[in-house]
C-alpha positions in Angstrom: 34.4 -108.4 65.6 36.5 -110.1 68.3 39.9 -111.1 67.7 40.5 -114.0 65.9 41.2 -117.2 67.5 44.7 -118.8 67.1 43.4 -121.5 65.0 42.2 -119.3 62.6 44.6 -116.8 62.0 46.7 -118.6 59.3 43.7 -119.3 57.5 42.6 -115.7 57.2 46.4 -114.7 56.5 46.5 -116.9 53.6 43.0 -115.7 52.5 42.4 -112.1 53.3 39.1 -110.3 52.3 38.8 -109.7 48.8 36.5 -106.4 49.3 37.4 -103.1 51.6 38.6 -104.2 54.9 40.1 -103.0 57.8 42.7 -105.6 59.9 44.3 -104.6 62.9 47.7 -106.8 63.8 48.8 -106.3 67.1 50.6 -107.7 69.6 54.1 -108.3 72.2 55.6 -110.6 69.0 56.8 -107.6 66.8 58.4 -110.4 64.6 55.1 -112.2 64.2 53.2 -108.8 63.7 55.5 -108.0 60.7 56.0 -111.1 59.0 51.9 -111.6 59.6 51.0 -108.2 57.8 54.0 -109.0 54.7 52.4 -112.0 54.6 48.9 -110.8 54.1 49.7 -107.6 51.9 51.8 -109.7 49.2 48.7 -112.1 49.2 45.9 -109.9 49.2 48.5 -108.1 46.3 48.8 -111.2 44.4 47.5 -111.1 40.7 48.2 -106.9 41.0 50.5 -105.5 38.5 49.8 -101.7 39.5 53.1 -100.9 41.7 51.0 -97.6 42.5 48.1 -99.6 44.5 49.8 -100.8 47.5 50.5 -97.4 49.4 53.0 -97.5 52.6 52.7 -94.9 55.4 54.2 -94.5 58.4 51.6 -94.1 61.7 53.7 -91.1 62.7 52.0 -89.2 59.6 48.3 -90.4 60.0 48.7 -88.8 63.9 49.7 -85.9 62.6 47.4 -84.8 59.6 44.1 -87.0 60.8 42.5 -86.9 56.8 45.4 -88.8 55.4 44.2 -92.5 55.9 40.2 -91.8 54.6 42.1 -89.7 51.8 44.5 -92.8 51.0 41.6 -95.1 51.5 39.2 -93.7 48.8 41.8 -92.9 46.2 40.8 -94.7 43.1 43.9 -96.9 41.8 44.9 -95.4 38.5 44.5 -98.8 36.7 42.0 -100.2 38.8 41.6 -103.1 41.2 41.9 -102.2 44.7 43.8 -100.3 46.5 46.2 -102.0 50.5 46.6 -99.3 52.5 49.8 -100.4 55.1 50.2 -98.3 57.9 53.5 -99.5 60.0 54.5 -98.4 63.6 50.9 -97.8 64.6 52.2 -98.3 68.4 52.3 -95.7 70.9 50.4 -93.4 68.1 46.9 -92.0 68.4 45.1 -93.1 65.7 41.5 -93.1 67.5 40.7 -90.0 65.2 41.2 -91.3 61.9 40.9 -95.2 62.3 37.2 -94.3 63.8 36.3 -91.9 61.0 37.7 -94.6 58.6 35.2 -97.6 60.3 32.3 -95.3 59.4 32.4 -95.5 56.0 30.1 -98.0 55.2 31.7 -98.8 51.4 35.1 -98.6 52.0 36.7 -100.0 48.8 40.8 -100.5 50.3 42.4 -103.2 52.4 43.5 -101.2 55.2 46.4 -103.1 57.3 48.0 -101.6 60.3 50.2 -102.7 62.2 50.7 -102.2 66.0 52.5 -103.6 69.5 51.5 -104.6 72.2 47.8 -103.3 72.9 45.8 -103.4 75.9 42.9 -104.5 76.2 39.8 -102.6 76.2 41.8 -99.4 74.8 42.5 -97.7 72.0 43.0 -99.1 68.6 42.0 -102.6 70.0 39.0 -101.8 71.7 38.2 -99.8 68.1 38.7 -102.9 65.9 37.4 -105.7 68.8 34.3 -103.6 69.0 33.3 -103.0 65.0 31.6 -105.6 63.2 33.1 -105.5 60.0 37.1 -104.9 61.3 39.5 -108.0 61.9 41.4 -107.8 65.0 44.9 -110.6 64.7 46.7 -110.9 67.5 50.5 -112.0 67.5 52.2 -113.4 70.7 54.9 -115.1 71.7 55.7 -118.6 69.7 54.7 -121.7 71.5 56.1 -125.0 71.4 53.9 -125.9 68.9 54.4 -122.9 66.9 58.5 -122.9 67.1 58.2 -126.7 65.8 56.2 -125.5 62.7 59.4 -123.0 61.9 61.8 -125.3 62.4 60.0 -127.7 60.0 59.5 -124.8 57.6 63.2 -123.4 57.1 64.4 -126.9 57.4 62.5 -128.2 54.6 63.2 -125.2 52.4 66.7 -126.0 52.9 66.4 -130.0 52.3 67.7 -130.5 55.6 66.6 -132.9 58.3 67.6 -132.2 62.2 68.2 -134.4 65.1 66.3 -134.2 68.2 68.6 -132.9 70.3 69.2 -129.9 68.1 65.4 -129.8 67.8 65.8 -129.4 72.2 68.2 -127.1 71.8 66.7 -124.6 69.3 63.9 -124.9 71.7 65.9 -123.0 75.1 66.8 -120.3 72.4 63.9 -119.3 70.2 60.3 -118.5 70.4 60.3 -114.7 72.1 60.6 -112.7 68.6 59.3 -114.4 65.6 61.5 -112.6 63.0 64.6 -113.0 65.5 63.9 -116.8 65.1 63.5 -117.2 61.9 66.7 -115.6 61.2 68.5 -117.5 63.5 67.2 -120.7 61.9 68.4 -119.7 58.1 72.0 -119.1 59.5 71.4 -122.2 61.0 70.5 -124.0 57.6 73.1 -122.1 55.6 75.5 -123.1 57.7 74.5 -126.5 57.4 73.7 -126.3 53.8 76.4 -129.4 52.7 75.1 -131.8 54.9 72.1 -133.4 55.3 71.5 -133.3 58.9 71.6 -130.6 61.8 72.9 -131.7 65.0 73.8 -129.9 68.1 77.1 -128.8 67.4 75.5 -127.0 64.9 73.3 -125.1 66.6 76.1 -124.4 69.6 78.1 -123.4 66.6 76.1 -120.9 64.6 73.2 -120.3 67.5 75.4 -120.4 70.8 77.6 -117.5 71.0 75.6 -114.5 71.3 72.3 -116.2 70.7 72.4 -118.6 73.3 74.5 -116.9 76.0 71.6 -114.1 75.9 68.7 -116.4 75.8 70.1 -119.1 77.9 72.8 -118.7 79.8 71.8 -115.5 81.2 68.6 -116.7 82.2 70.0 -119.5 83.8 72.2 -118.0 85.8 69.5 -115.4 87.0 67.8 -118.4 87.8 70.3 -120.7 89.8 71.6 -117.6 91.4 75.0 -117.7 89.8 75.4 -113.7 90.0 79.1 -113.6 88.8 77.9 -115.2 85.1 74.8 -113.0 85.4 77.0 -110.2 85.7 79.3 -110.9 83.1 76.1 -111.4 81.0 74.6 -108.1 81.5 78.1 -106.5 81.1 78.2 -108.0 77.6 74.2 -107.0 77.2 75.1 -103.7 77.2 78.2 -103.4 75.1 76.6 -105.2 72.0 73.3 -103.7 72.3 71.1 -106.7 72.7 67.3 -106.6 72.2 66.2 -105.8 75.8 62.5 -107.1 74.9 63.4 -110.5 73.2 65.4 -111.3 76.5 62.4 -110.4 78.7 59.9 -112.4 76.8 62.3 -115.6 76.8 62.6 -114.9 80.6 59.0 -114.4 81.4 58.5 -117.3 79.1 61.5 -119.9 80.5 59.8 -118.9 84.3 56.2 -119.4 83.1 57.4 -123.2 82.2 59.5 -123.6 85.6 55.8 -122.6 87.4 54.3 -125.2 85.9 56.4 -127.9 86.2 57.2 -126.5 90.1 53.1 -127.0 90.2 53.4 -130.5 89.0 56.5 -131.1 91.7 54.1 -129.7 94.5 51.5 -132.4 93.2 53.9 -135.1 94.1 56.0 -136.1 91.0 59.2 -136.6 91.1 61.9 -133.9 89.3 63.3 -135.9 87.1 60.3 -137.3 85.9 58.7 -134.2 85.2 61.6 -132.6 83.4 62.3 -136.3 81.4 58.3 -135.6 80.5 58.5 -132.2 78.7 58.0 -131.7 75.1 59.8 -130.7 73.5 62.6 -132.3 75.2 65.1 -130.3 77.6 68.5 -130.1 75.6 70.6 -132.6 77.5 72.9 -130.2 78.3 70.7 -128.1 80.3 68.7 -131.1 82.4 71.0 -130.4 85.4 70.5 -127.0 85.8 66.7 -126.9 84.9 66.4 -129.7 87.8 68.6 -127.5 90.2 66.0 -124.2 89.2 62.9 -126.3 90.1 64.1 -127.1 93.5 65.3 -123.7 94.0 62.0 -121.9 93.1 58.7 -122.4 95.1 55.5 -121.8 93.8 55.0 -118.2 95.8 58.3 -116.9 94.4 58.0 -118.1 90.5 54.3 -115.9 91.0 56.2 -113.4 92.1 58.9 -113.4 89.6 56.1 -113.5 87.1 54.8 -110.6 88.0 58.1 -108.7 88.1 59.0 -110.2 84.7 55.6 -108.9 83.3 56.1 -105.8 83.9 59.5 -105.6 82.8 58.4 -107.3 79.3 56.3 -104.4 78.7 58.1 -101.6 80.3 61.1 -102.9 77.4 59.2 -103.0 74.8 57.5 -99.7 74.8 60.7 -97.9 76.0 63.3 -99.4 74.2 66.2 -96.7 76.2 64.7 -98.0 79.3 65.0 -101.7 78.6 68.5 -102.6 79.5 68.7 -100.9 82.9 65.1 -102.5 83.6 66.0 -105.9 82.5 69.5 -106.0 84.3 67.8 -104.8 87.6 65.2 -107.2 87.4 67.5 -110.5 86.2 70.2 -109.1 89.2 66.9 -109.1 91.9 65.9 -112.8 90.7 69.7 -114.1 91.2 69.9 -112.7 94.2 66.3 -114.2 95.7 67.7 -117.8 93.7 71.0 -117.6 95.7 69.1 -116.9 98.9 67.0 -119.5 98.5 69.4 -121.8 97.3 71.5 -121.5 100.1 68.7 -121.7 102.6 68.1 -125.2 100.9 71.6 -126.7 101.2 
């Protein structure tokens, strides 16, 4: 089958197959790909007392003895019932061999979960799984608006907590690029909030804005306003505490894909501060001035072409994590240096 459709995702997580299935969970989100397949393995386990029927294997030992998935497959559990197979770290691995021998066999009595990254299309385990009638293809990408609401609602509520809208803003400029990243950001969020009844910004510049939000804001910003001395300072302070290359790229690519569209609605007439008083969420008020100065800064041809250069280093990051670092701090160092160009042409 096809991949399924965003809408109906969290309806098949919550109600996996109850027969032989194979799902393939892929996508840039490695957060959302592991918290999805957890998710589905402890419900698809539910009502399963045999410890021995949920079997864990690493990709890296499927790709290297080809029978050990169909063998794991259609072992009979020892006390019945059936049988999860979860393969983990499926990316980068050649799996063609055995996840095609395993789609042939018409009866196959396990749930078969494996997880991957970021697939192409067309290729591979995707095209494998897109392609077979009776696989499940789920994708997993980067949290939207929408979707970074729905987590802030869940931790919040688990934690009888309520939060204000400007925290709401600003949780919004710092999360969304790595599901499991954000989630884990939010419960030291609640926890530190845990005696009071409300989250407010101070909160979140408290417990979120040191690391957190320097890496996912600031030093975005500056890359984007041009400031190069912050940028610098940033990337200086990247490299010393080992920061997650990828998660920073996808927040870029992600924080330039929004300044294209509103720098599409500014070319159509409207006026900045409408546009940026419009968005929803709401921009933290903190950061209205410098998102305002980034709109004018950035035409339409060079947020394309920032795209592009952002794209590429989102994937190069995460499927070389060694080579993230260097790629990201080239690429944020290029974009300050076209923002201070063109912001000085501007003046």
């Amino acid at each position: 089958m096809t991949a399924l459709k965003a809408g109906d995702i969290e309806r098949f997580i919550s109600n996996p197959p109850a027969n032989g299935a194979a799902i393939l969970i892929y996508g840039p989100d490695t957060g959302l790909v592991s918290e999805r397949a957890a998710e589905l393995v402890n419900k698809a386990s539910e009502g399963n007392e045999d410890p021995f029927s949920l079997a864990k294997i690493d990709a890296s030992e499927i790709a290297s003895d080809h029978d050990r998935l169909i063998d794991e497959a259609l072992t009979i559990p020892l006390f019945g019932g059936r049988r999860i197979i979860w393969v983990k770290d499926a990316g980068g691995k050649n799996l063609t061999a055995p996840v095609t021998a395993l789609l042939k066999v018409s009866d196959n009595p396990s749930l078969v979960v494996i997880e991957a990254g970021d697939l192409k299309k067309g290729t591979g385990l995707r095209k494998l799984f897109e392609q077979d009638k009776k696989a499940y293809a789920v994708p997993c990408y980067s949290d939207t608006g929408r979707d970074i609401d729905h987590l802030i609602d869940q931790e919040t509520r688990a934690a009888n907590l309520s939060i204000s809208r400007e925290a709401r803003a600003a949780l919004h400029a710092l999360l969304g690029a790595d599901r499991m990243a954000s989630r884990g950001e939010l419960k030291k969020l609640c926890l530190y909030a845990m005696q009071k009844e409300r989250i407010d910004s101070d909160d979140v510049e408290a417990i979120i804005g040191d690391a957190s939000a320097f890496e996912m804001s600031e030093l975005i910003d500056s890359a984007a306003v041009g400031d190069l001395q912050t940028l610098d300072h940033g990337l200086e302070r990247l490299a010393a505490q080992g920061s997650n290359a990828s998660i920073i790229a996808g927040q870029a690519l992600k924080h330039f894909q929004w300044l294209h569209r509103m720098r599409a609605e500014l070319d159509r007439g409207k006026n900045a501060q409408q546009i940026i008083d419009s968005q929803r969420p709401p921009v933290f008020f903190k950061r209205k001035t410098t998102i305002t100065r980034q709109l004018m800064i950035w035409s339409s041809e060079d947020l394309g072409k920032a795209l592009d250069r952002l794209q590429t280093t989102t994937k190069v990051s995460r499927l070389n994590a060694g080579l993230g670092t260097p790629v990201l701090s080239e690429t944020l160092l290029t974009l300050g240096r076209v923002a201070k160009a063109r912001g000085n042409s501007r003046r």
